[in-house]
N, C-alpha and C positions, 0 to 999 in steps of 0.2 A: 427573581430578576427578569424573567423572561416570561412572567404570565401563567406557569403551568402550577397544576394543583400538586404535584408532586416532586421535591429537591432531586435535582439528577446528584447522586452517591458514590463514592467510589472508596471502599474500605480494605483494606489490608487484613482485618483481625472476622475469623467467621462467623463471630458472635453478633453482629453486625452493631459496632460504635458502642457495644456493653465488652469490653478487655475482657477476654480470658486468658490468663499466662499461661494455661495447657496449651495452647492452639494459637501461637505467637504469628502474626504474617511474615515477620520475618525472622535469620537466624542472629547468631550473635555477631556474625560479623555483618548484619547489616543488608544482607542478601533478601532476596526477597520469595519467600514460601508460600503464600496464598494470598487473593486478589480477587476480590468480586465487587460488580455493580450488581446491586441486591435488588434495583428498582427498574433494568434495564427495558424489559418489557412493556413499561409506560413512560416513560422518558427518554426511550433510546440510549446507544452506550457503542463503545468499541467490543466489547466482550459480555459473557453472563462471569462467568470464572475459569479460574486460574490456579491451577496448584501446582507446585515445584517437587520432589521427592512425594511425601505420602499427602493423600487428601485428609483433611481432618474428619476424623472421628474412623479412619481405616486403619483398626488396628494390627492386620496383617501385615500389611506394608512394612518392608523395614527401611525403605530408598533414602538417602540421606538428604538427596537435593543436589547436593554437590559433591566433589570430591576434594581433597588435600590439596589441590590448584587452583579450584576454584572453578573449573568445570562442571555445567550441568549435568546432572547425572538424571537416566531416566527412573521414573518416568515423568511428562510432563501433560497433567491430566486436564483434558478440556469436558466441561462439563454437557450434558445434553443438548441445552438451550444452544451451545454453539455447534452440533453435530456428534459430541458424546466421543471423541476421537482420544488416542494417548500417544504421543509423537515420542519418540526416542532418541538418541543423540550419538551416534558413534565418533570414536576419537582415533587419531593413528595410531598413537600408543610405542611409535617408535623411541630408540635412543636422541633421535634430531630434533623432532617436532611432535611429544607427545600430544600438543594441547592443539594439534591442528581439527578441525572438526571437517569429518571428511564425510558423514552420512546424516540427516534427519529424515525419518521416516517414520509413518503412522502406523501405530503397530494393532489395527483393525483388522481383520482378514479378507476382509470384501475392498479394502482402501489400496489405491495406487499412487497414493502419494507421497512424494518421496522425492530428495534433494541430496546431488552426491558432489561431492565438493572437490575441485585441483588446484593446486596453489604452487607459483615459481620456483626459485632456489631463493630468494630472499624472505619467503613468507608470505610473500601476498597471492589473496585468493587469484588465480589463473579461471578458471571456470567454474559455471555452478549448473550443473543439467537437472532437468527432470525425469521419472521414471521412462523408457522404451515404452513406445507405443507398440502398434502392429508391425510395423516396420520394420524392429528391429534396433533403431535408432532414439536418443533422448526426443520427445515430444518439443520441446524448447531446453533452451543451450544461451544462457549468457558466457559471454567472453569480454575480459579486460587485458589489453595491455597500455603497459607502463614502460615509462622511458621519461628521458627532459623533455618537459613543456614546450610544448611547439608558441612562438610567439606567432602576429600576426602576418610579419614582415618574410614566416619561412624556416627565423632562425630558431634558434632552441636559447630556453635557460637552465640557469646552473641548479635548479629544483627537481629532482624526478616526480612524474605524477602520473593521471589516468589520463593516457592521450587519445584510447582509443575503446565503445564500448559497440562490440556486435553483438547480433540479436539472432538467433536464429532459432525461428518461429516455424514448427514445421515444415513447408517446404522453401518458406522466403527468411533472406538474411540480409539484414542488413545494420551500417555501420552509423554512428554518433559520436563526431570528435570534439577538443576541448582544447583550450588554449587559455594561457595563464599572464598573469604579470608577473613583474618583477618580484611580491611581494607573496607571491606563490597562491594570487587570489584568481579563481575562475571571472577570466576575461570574455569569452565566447564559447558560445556551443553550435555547432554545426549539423543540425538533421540531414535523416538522408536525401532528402528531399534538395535538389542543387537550387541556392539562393535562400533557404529555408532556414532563419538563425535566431539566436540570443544572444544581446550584448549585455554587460553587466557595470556599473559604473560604482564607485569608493571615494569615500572622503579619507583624511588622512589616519582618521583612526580606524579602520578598515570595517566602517558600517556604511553597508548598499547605501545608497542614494540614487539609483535610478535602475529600472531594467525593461529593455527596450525586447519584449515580447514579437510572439507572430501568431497570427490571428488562426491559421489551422497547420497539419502535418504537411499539407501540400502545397500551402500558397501563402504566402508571407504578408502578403498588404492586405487592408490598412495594417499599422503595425500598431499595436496593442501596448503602451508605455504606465508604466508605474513607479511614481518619486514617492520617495520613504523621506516619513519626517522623524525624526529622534530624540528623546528626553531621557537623559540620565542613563542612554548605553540601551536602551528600551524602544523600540520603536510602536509611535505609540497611533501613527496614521498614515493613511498613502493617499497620492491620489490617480487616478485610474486615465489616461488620456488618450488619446491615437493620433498616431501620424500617418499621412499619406504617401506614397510610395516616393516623394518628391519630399518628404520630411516637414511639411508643412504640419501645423498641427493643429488635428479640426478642433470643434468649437466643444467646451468642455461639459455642453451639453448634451453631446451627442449618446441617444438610446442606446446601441449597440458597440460596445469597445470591448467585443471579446478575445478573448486568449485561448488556445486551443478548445475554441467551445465552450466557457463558462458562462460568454452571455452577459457579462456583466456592465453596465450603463455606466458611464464616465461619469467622474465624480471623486467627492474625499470620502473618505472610509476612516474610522475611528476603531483600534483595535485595542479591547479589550483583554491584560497577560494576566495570568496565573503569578501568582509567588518566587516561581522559577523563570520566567519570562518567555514563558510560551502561550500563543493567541489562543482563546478560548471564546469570544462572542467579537462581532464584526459591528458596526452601525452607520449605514449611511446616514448622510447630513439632513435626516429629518429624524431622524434618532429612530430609527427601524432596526430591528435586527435583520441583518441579511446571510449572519455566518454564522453556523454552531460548530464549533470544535474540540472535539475529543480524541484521546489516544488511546492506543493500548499501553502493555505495561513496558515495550520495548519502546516507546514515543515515536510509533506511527501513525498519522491523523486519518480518521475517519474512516478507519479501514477494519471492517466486521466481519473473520472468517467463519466458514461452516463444510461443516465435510459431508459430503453427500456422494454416491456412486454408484452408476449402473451398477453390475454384475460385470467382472474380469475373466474373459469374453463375455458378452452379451451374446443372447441368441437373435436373430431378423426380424425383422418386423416387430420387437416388445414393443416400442416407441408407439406413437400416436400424431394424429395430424392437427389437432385440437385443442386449445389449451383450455376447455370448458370440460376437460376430463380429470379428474385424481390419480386415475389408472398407474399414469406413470409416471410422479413426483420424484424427483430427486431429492432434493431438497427444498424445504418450507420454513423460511427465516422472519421476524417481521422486524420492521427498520422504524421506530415510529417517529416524530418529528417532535420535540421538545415541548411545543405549543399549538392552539389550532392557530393559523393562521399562517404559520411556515407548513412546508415543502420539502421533503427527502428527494434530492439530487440523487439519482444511483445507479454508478455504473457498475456490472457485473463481469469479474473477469474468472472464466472457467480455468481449471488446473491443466486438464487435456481433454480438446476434442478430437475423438477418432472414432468417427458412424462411417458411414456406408455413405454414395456421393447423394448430393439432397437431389440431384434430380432422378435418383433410382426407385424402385415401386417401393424400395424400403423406409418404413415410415421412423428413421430412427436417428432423426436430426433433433437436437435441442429448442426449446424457446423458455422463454424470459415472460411470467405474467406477472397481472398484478391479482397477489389473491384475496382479494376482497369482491370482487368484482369479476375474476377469471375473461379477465378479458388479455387478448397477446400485447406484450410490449415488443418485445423482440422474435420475429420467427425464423426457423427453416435454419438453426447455426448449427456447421457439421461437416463432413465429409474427409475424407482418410489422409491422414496426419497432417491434421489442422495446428496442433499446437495447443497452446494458453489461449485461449477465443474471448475478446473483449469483446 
């Protein structure tokens, strides 16, 4: 469909599309036990594999997968190709709230990554931090609270929901609020940025039909608009426009209508769903592919983890100034694009940065290349309790 010499794959069973009932992907309730793109390395993918309790053909392993609730149980093993890592799952295990999931962490020795979870008196998550950096303190710290829906007017409705999410990014924090309708559908969202929004608009059977975007994190105009067209509960096209700070709306030819940096040229767009009614290919109106879309096995798009890590301390100066060195890789993932002729978009977002300040003689700040070519894409990212570093 899309030109390339080899079907991008995505199999359940490890025999890859020949069934083996020993080594079933999933169990019998239906759960899901193993998962791999077999071809990911020439077609690109969300992951290489995926295994839940034991990897097939480990015959030591006795992990079930889950437990008697329904809770994953560890371990939950990622294979090399995406960093070789086995993340574990801890549970509270109290009389109240057995099945609250209060830890996920990598159970690598060299790994610091790690995710601890707090949740209200009602059950809903409260926070989710990352491992202590040097500090002392979580490296990054989401926070939600909940309460009635703030309308626009001030007042509240008779719904409780997410009114309020902070971010606290190593040393900067800040807030992202949300406002609802009647119908308990997200109305507005409000960056921190003062003026800085999303509006969101509904027809009566509660499918978007319009969202009135903002062009970056800091500055709003032109504003970025996209009307959703629908067929049978399926939305099957958009079209991409901008308005002027004055709500005019430019001309729908216009080169640049991007939304926080996508970049994307005003126009219709033709979306391609999956079976389950999830977009997987884009086209604009000269029938080009503009979009590839993949998920993992949680249905997040296009998001391809790998675990990589200094040394927990690192000693001074290991780092280097140069990205035409090997010396001191982190990690080396390849992203390839579907077809020749598209483009891998990719932004990189680190777990924790915490070097030494980039303007000290210490040469042990991060960069982003491309390896093919070992040329910098991104340099000089770093310095003491940076946070999650995009």
């Amino acid at each position: 469909m899309a030109g390339g010499g080899t079907p991008h794959r995505e199999t359940f069973n490890p025999s890859d599309f020949a069934y083996d009932p020993s080594k079933p992907g999933y169990d019998q309730l239906l759960r899901v036990e193993h998962a791999e793109q077999p071809y990911r390395d020439t077609v690109g993918g969300a992951y290489n594999e995926r295994d839940f309790g034991c990897a097939p053909g480990n015959s030591s392993c006795t992990s079930l997968g889950y437990d008697g609730r329904g809770n994953r149980l560890p371990p939950e093993a990622i294979t090399a190709g995406d960093g070789g890592a086995t993340m574990a799952y801890a549970y509270d295990g109290g009389a109240f709230q057995p099945d609250e999931l209060i830890e996920l962490a990598s159970q690598e020795s060299t790994s610091d990554v790690r995710y601890q979870f707090t949740y209200d008196a009602d059950g809903r998550v409260a926070t989710k931090a990352w491992h202590d950096d040097s500090t002392g303190t979580p490296a990054h710290e989401l926070s939600w609270a909940y309460g009635l829906a703030w309308g626009l007017d001030g007042g509240s409705s008779s719904i409780e929901n997410i009114k309020t999410v902070t971010i606290q990014d190593g040393q900067t924090s800040v807030n992202y609020n949300y406002y609802y309708d009647a119908f308990n559908r997200r109305r507005y969202k409000a960056y921190p940025t003062a003026g800085v929004s999303d509006e969101y608009f509904y027809d009566l059977g509660h499918q978007m039909l319009e969202q009135r975007g903002t062009d970056s994190l800091t500055g709003a105009t032109p504003y970025p608009e996209d009307d959703y067209i629908w067929l049978d509960g399926r939305a099957v096209a958009y079209v991409r426009g901008q308005l002027t700070s004055a709500f005019h709306r430019n001309a729908d030819t216009t080169a640049n209508c991007s939304e926080l940096g996508d970049k994307l040229p005003c126009g219709i767009y033709f979306v391609v769903t999956d079976h389950l009614g999830k977009p997987t290919i884009a086209l604009n109106d000269s029938r080009q592919i503009v979009g590839v879309y993949d998920y993992d096995l949680f249905g997040a798009m296009n998001r391809y983890g790998y675990e990589g890590d200094t040394a927990h301390p690192y000693s001074a100066s290991t780092g280097t100034s140069t990205c035409g060195t090997d010396a001191a890789v982190i990690a080396d993932l390849t992203e390839r694009p579907i077809t020749k002729g598209l483009s891998v978009d990719l932004r990189t977002r680190m777990h924790v940065v915490d070097t030494a300040a980039v303007g000290s003689t210490d040469k042990d700040y991060a960069m982003v290349r491309d390896g093919d070519t070992k040329t910098c894409l991104v340099t000089k990212i770093g310095g003491p309790h940076d946070g999650a570093n995009v």
